[in-house]
N, C-alpha and C positions, 0 to 999 in steps of 0.2 A: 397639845390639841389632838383631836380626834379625827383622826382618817375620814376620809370622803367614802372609802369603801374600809369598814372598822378590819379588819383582818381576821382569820389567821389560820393557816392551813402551815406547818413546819416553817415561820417568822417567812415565809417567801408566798404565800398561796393566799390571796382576799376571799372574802368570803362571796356568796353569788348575789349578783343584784341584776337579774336578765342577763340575759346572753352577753351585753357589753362588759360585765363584771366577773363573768363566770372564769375559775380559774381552768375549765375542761377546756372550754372555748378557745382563752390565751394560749394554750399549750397546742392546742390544734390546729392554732391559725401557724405557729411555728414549727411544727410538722409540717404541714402545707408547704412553707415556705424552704423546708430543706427537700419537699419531694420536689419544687419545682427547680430546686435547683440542682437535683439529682439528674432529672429527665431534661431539661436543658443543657447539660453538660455530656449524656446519656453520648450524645451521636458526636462530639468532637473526641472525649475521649475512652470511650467502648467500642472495639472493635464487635462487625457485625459478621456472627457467624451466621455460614447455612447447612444445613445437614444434609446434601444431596449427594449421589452415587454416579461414577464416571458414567455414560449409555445411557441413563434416565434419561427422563422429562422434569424441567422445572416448575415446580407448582408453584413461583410468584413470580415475578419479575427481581429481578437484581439490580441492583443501579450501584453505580461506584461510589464509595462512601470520602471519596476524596481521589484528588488525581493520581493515576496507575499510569505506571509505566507499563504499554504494550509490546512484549517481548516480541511472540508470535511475529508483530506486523512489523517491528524494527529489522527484526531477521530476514524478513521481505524483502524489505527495505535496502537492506545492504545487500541482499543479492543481487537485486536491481540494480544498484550505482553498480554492485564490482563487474556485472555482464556489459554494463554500459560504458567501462574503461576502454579506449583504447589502446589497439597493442606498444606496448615500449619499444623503440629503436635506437641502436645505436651506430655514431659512426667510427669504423677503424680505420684510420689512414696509414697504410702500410709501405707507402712510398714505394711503387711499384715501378716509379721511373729510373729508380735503383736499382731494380731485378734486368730492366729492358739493356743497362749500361753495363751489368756483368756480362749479359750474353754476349756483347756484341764483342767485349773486349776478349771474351773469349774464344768468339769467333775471328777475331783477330790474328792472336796468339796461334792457332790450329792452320790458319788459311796460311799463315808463313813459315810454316815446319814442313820443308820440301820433303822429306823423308818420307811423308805417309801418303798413301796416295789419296785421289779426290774419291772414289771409291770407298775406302778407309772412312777419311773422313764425313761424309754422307751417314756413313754405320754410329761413329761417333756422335753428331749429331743429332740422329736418329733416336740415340741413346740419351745421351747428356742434357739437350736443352729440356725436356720436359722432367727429366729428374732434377735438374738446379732450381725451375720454376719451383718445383715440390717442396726443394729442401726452404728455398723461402720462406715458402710460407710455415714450413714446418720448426725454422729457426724466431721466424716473430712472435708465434705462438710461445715456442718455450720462454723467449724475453719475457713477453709480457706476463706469462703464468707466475714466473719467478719473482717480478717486479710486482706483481699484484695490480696491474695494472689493471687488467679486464677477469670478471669473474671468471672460472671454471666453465660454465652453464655459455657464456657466452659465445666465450674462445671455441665452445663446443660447435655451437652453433656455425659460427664464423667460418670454420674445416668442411662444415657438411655443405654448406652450401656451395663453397669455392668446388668442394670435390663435384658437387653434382652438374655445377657450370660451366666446370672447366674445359677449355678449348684444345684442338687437337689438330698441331699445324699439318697439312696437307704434305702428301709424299714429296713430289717434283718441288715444294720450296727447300727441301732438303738438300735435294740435289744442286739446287742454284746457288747455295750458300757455302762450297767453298769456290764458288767462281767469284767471288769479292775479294777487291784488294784491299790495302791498307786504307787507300784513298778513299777508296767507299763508304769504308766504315766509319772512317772520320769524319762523311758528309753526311752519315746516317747518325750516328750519334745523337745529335742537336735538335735533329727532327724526329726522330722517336722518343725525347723524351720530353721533349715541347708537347707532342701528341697527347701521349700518357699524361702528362701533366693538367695537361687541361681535361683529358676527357674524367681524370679519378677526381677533378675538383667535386663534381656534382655529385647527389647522394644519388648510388646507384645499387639497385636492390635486383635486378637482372642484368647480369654481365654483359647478356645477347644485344640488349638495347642499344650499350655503349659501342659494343665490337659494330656496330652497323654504320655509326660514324667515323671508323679510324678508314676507308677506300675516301672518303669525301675529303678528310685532313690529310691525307698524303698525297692525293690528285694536286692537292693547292701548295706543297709545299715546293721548298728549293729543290730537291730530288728528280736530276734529268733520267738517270739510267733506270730503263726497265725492272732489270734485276733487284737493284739494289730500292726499288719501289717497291717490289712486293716481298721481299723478303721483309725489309722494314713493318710493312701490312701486317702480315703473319706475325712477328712481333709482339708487335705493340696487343692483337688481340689476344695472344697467348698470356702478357702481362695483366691484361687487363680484366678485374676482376670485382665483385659484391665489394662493395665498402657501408653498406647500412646493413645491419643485420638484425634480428627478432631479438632485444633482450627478454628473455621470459624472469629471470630475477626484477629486474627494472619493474613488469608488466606485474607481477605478483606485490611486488611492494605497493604497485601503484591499486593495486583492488585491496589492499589489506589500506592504506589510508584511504582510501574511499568509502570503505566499510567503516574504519572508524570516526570520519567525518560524514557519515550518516546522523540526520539530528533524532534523538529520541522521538519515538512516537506513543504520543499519551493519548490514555481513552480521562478527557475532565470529569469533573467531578460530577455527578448526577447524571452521569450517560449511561444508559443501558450495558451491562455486560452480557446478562443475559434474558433474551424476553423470556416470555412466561410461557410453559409449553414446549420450550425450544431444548431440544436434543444437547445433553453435556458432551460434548466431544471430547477428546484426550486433550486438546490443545483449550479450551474452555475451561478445563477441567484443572489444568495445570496453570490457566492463569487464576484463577481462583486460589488455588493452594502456595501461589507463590505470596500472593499479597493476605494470607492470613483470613481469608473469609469462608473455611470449610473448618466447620464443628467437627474436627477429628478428635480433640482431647480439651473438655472441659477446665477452662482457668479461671476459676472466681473471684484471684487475686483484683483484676482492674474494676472491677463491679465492687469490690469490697473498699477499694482503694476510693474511688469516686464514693460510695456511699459514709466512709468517715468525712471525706473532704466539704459531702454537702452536711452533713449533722455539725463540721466544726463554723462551718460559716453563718450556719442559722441558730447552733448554740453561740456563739460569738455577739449574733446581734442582740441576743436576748440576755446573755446578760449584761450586753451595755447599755441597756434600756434598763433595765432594771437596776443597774450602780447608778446610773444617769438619774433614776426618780428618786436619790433620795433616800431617806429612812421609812417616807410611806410604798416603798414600793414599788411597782410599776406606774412610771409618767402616763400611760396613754390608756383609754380604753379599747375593748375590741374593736370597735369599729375603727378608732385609728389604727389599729395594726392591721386590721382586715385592707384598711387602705395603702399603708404601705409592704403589704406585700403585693399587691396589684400596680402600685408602682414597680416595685423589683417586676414585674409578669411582663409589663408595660416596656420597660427600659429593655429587659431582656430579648422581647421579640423587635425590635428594635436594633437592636447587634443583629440577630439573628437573620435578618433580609440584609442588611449589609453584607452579611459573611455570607450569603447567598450569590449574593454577586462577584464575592472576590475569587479569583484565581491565585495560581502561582507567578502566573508573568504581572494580573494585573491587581498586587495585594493592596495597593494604594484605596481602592475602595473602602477598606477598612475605614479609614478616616471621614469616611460619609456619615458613619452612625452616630446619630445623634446621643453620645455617652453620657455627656451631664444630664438631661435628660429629669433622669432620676433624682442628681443630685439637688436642682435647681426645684424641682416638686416637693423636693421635704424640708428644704428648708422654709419655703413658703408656706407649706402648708401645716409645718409637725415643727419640729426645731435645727435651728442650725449644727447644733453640738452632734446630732443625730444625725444629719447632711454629711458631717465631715467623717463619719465613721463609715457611716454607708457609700462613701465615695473611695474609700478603701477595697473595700469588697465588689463594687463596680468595676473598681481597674483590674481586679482579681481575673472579674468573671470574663471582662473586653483580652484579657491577656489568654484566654482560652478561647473564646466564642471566635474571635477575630484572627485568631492563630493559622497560620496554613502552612507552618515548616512541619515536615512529617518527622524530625528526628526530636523534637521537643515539645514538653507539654503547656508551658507559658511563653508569651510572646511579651518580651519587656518593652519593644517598640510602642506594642497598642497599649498595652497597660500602664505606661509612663504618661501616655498622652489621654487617656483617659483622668487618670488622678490629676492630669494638671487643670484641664479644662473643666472637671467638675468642680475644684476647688475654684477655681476664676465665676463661675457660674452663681456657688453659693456668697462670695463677696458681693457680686455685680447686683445678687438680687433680694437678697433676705431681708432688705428695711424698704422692698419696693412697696412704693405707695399708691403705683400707675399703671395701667398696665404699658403704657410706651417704656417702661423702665425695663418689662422684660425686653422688649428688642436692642434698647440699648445694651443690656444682659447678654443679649445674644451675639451681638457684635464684638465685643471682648472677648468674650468667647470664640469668637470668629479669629477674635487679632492672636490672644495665645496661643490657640489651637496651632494655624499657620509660626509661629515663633515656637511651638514646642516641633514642628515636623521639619523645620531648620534647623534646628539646634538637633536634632537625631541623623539629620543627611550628614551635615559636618561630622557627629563626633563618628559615625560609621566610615569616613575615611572617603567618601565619595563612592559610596557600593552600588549606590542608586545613581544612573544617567538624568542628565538635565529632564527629558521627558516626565520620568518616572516622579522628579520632585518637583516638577512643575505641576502634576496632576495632586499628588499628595498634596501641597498647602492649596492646590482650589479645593478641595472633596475635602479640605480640613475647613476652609472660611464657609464653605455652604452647610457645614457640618453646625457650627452656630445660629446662621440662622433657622435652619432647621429645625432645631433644637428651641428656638426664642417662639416659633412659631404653632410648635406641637403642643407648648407651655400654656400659651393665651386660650388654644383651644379647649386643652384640656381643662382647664384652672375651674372655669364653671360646671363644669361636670361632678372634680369632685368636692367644689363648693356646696350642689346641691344634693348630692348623693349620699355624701358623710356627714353635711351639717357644720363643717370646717368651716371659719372665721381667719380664711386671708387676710394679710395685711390691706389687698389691693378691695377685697368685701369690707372693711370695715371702715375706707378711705370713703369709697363709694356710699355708704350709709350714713358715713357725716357731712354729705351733702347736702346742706340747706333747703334745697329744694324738694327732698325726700318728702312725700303731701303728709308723714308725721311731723315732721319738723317743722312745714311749715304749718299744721295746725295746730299746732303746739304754740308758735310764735307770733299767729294772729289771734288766737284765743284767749291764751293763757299768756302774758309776754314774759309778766313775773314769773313763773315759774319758767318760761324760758332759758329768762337768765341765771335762773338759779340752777339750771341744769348746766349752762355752759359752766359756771364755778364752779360746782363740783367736779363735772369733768378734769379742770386744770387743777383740780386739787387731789382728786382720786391716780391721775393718771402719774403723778410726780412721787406721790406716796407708794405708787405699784409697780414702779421701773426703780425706787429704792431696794425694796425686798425680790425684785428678779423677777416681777409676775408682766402678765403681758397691758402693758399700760395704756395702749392705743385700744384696747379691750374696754377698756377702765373708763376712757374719755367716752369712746360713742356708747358703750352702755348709760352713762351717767344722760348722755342726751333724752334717751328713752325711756329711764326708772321713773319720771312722775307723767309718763304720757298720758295714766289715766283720770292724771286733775282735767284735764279739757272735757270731761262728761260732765261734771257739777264744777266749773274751774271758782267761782266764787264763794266757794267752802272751805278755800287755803287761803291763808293769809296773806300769801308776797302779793293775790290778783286781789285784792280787797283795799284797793286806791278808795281813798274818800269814802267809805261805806261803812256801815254799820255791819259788825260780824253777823251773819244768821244764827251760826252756834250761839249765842246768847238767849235764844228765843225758841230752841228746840231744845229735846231731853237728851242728856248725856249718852242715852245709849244710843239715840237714832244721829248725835255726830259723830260717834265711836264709828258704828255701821259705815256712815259716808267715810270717815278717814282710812278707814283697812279697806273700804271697799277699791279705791285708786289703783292699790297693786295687782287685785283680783283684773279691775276694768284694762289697766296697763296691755296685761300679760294677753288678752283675748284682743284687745287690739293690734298691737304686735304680731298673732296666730294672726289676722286676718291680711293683714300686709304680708306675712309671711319672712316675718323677720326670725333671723336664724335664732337657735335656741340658747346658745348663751347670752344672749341679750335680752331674752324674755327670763334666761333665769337669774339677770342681776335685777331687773324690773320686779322681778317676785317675791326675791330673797334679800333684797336689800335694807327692809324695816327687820325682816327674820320676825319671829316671836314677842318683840320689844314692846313694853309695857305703859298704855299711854296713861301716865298719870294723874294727865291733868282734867281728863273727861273722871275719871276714876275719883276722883277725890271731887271734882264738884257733884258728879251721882252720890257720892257719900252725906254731905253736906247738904243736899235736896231732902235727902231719906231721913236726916235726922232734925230739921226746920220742920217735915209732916210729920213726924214723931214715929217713922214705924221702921220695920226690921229691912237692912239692905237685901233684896232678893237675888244680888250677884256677886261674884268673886272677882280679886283679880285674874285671871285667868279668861273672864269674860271681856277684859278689857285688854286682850292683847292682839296684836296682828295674827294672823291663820300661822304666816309662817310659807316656806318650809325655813329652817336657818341657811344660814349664808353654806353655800356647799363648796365654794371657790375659793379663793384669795381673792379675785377679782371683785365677788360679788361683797363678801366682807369688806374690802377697802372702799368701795364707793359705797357702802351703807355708813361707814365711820365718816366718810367725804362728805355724804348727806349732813348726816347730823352736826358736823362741825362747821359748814357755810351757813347753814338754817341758823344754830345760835352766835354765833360771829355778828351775823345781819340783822342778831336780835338787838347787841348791842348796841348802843349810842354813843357814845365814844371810850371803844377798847384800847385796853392798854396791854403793854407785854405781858405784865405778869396775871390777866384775867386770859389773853388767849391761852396760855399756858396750862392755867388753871381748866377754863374750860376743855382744850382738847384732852387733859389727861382725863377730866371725868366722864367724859363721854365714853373713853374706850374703856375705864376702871369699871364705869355703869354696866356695856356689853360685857366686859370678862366675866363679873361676877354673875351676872345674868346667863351664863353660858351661851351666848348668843355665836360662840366660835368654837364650840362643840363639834361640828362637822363639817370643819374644813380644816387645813392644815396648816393656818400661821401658830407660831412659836412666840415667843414674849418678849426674844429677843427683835425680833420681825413688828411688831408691836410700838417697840420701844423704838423702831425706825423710821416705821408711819406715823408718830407721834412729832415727833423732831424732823418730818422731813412737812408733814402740814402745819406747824409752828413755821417754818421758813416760807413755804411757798402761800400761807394765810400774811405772813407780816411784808410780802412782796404786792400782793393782791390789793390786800387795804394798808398799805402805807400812809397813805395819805389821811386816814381815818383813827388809826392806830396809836395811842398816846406813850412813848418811852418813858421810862423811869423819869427820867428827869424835868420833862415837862407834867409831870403828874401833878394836880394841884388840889385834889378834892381830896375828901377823908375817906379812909380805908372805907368805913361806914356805909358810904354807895355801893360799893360792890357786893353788898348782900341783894341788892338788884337783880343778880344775875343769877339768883338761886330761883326764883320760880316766874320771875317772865319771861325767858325761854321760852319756857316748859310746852303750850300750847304749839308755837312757832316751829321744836323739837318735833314734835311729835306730829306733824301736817307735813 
């Protein structure tokens, strides 16, 4: 059969028939659709140069093209916390009640060596106890330096400060100290280091403080003798010494983890880097060139790279539209692909305010955008098979658009959940009949959506906190409705816009109560019912062959809408009447019988019924040859004796031919409930006979010239209105084996049809 649009431009290219057929047009609506998806992808992945010089002025404004890490202000930052450390100290307990028990035992030892005199020993004293104090401390330091106990820096520390505190026992206790006996020192012992003891408990960072205590603890202690009071006094302050001291290691470690527990400071996404006007500083200047946004050396590479990637996804659709149509070609005309690329425009900006609002803390937004969107519009509107391909390239584009990890260029989280929920979208709604069916649509969508953002928390290991998956499956279940919601509104927009014949338009027009239906059904009732017939018999015949059958039913409602102008000039409304065609001239009921599809179709335009439904009303008789007015004008002409002044070709419908499948199948639907209902009691092997002549009639007629059924597609509407005719009139229907009359009768059915055929 012959093309709807005949071809041929290199076996790929139809010829033009207006801009909907134009093969310039086709190619440019798919240019379009690889520029928009060039310049939609443009700003996630092309970075934005600028050409500006350190000391200028900005002549635009700069906004951050995604979130920057602020060095400058992090560096701030951490010098704030590390100034805001304070100092580290440490404590060394030196056990100084140890140094107070050498002296004394020393002093011991000297005060009962009769030999020397107390002179002597005064010099000795004099000398010794402030260099043993010394060696002390100069013997703990080497321990500890050896042992590793205390850093280098500390120990340093530790020495300067003793040295600078240190105390300097008074002359005259010099003298008094060897007038102690043994006894003394025995009773001094306990209580000088009890002293000590308790005074180095405390953290003591001026020795002076502590030494101002040790007159009040020895006034209170067991110590009756003078001397041996204040010698002990002198003591204990000479032991007594700094035990907390400045670690500056400690105090450095502690600004260096401070520094690095400083939390990054980001400038987000779309915040001003630099106004406009405003002076490039070296520090501006340098955040700019760290994050890649200073045109120093032209790279054409990512520009080159995005512009293959948008030509392979717009060549991609196009040619699965194109294997998709078949051997004629392209399935859709311009204006359907003008419409689905305004979906892709549609769905795209749609990601695109989503990924507006997403961050790096809060990516879960993502899941707001209504992704199926797209998918759930074409399957509705264009086709399913086409839905599921383009819902490929949706998760493509949500896996970029939606994306916010800076080290990669697809996001498999968004684009997994994308593909799933568009797929759930195109199940839930592609045979809707209602519109409540998309919210239901949308709801599903709602429930996988939440089920695919579970199933990605878990297999990610628990990456996401409770918070963050508790916001992700709500902004995933509002994500469907959303989505159910944009659907409803859009749906009549581009109903009226493109001329598209929704499932849920085509529900809505076989409403009863539609004022053509119901004039149809108070006027005309026979033809009524003769429309609903063929509906059930076009619609079963056209979901055989793949064509759109629910097309098939409500056009068949509306193909004889224009008998209701003269409705008693067809036969099925001619109850008890005398035909009028008997009593006018062939040509003026010729006139009236072609004129119905004329009248139909200008009815239909006034309702404003979409155009495939005016063009099965138009094209459903096609060109077909009415024979029977034709042959009784023959038969008039030659009773007056003179020459026929027409041809058959006067006696045919205008036409145009069936340009559809759809329309072709309810014009075959037509003709075969007309002569069925002509019959009086049919038997299997007359329907048989009849349906094959009917369509052997159209073929040879060419009457399927210009639409695209095949013979084998023929031979399917044949055998599928043979079954759905012997369900219809069962009860009317005679099988072989009740057959009872002579072959003989069935010449019957060769010409009184014929009238009934053709009305």
């Amino acid at each position: 059969m012959a093309s709807k649009q005949p071809s041929k431009l290199s076996g790929f290219v139809y010829s033009t028939n207006g801009w909907k057929y134009s093969a310039v047009s086709r190619y440019a609506l798919f240019l379009l659709l690889g520029l928009v998806f060039y310049f939609s992808l443009s700003s996630d992945l092309l970075p934005k140069k600028y050409d500006i010089k350190e000391g200028t002025r900005s002549a635009k404004e700069i906004t951050a093209p995604k979130q920057i890490l602020d060095t400058n202000a992090k560096l701030k930052a951490q010098e704030e916390a590390a100034e805001n450390v304070v100092n580290r100290y440490a404590i060394i307990p030196m056990r100084a009640e140890n140094l107070v028990t050498l002296l004394l035992d020393r002093i011991d030892r000297l005060n009962q060596d009769d030999t020397i005199s107390q002179s002597d020993k005064t010099t000795i004293y004099r000398e010794e106890i402030p260099r043993r104090a010394n060696d002390f401390i100069l013997n703990f330091v080497a321990a500890s330096s050896k042992a590793g106990t205390y850093s280098e820096h500390l120990l340093a520390e530790m020495q300067s400060v003793i040295k600078d505190q240190a105390y300097v026992i008074p002359e005259e206790t010099y003298i008094k100290i060897p007038r102690l006996t043994s006894q003394d020192i025995i009773e001094m012992k306990p209580v000088a280091r009890d002293i000590v003891t308790k005074l180095m408990n405390d953290q003591i960072t001026d020795a002076q403080t502590a030494r101002a205590k040790v007159a009040e603890q020895v006034s209170v202690s067991s110590l009756s003798q003078r001397t041996a009071r204040e010698v002990v006094q002198e003591l204990v302050r000479l032991v007594i010494t700094s035990n907390k001291f400045y670690d500056e290691d400690a105090t450095k470690e502690a600004k260096v983890q401070a520094r690095q527990n400083t939390p990054d400071v980001f400038i987000e996404q779309g915040d001003v880097l630099v106004a406009k006007n405003q002076e490039i500083t070296p520090e501006l200047y340098a955040l700019l060139d760290e994050n890649g946004l200073l045109s120093k050396e032209v790279n054409y590479w990512p520009q080159f790279g995005l512009l293959l990637l948008s030509v392979l996804l717009s060549f991609g659709l196009m040619t699965f539209i194109r294997y998709n149509g078949g051997t004629s070609g392209f399935k859709y005309n311009n204006s359907q692909l003008l419409m689905l690329v305004l979906v892709f425009i549609i769905t795209i900006i749609m990601m695109k305010l989503a990924a507006f609002l997403q961050t790096d803390v809060r990516t879960y937004i993502g899941f707001l955008a209504p992704v199926a969107i797209g998918a759930m519009l074409i399957s509705m509107l264009l086709d399913m098979t086409l839905a599921y391909f383009c819902s490929i390239l949706f998760s493509v584009l949500a896996s970029i658009l939606l994306n916010v990890q800076q080290n990669t260029v697809f996001d498999f989280t968004f684009g997994f959940f994308a593909l799933i929920v568009s797929y759930v979208a195109i199940f839930s709604t592609h045979r809707a009949g209602q519109r409540s069916t998309l919210l239901k649509g949308g709801i599903m969508v709602s429930l996988f959506g939440c089920l695919t953002v579970a199933i990605l928390t878990m297999l990610s290991g628990g990456v996401w906190n409770e918070t963050q998956t508790l916001y992700s499956i709500g902004f995933a279940f509002a994500s469907g409705l959303l989505t159910a919601v944009l659907v409803i509104g859009l749906m009549p927009f581009f109903e009226a816009t493109f001329g598209i014949l929704s499932a849920l338009k085509l529900v809505e027009l076989s409403n009863p109560n539609h004022p053509l239906l119901r004039k149809l059904l108070t006027e005309t009732p026979g033809t009524y019912h003769h429309s609903v017939m063929v509906g059930n018999l076009s619609e079963a015949a056209a979901e055989a062959i793949g064509a759109d059958g629910l097309l098939c039913r409500v056009g068949s409602y509306y193909h004889d809408i224009g008998k209701t102008k003269r409705p008693f000039y067809f036969i099925e409304n001619q109850n008890n009447m005398e035909n009028p065609h008997d009593s006018i001239e062939p040509k003026l009921s010729k006139s009236i019988i072609v004129a119905h599809a004329r009248d139909g179709v200008e009815m239909q335009k006034e309702y404003k019924l979409p155009k495939p439904i005016r063009d099965i009303a138009e094209q459903h008789h096609g060109t077909t040859f009415l024979h029977y007015f034709y042959h009784k004008a023959l038969k008039l002409a030659e009773e007056k004796g003179v020459e026929p002044d027409f041809t058959e070709e006067d006696f045919r419908y205008p036409g145009p031919k069936a340009q559809s499948k759809e329309s072709a199948v309810v014009g075959i639907a037509d003709s075969v409930e007309a002569a069925v209902r002509s019959l009086r009691k049919p038997t299997v092997v007359q329907v048989e006979t009849m349906i094959e002549k009917i369509i052997k009639s159209r073929l040879d007629d060419h009457q399927f010239d210009e639409c695209d059924l095949t013979i084998k597609e023929l031979d399917i509407i044949a055998r599928t209105l043979k079954e759905t005719v012997m369900g219809i009139f069962h009860s009317r229907i005679e099988y072989p084996e009740d057959v009872r009359k002579p072959k003989k009768e069935e010449g019957a059915i060769k010409n009184e049809p014929e009238r009934r055929l053709e009305q």
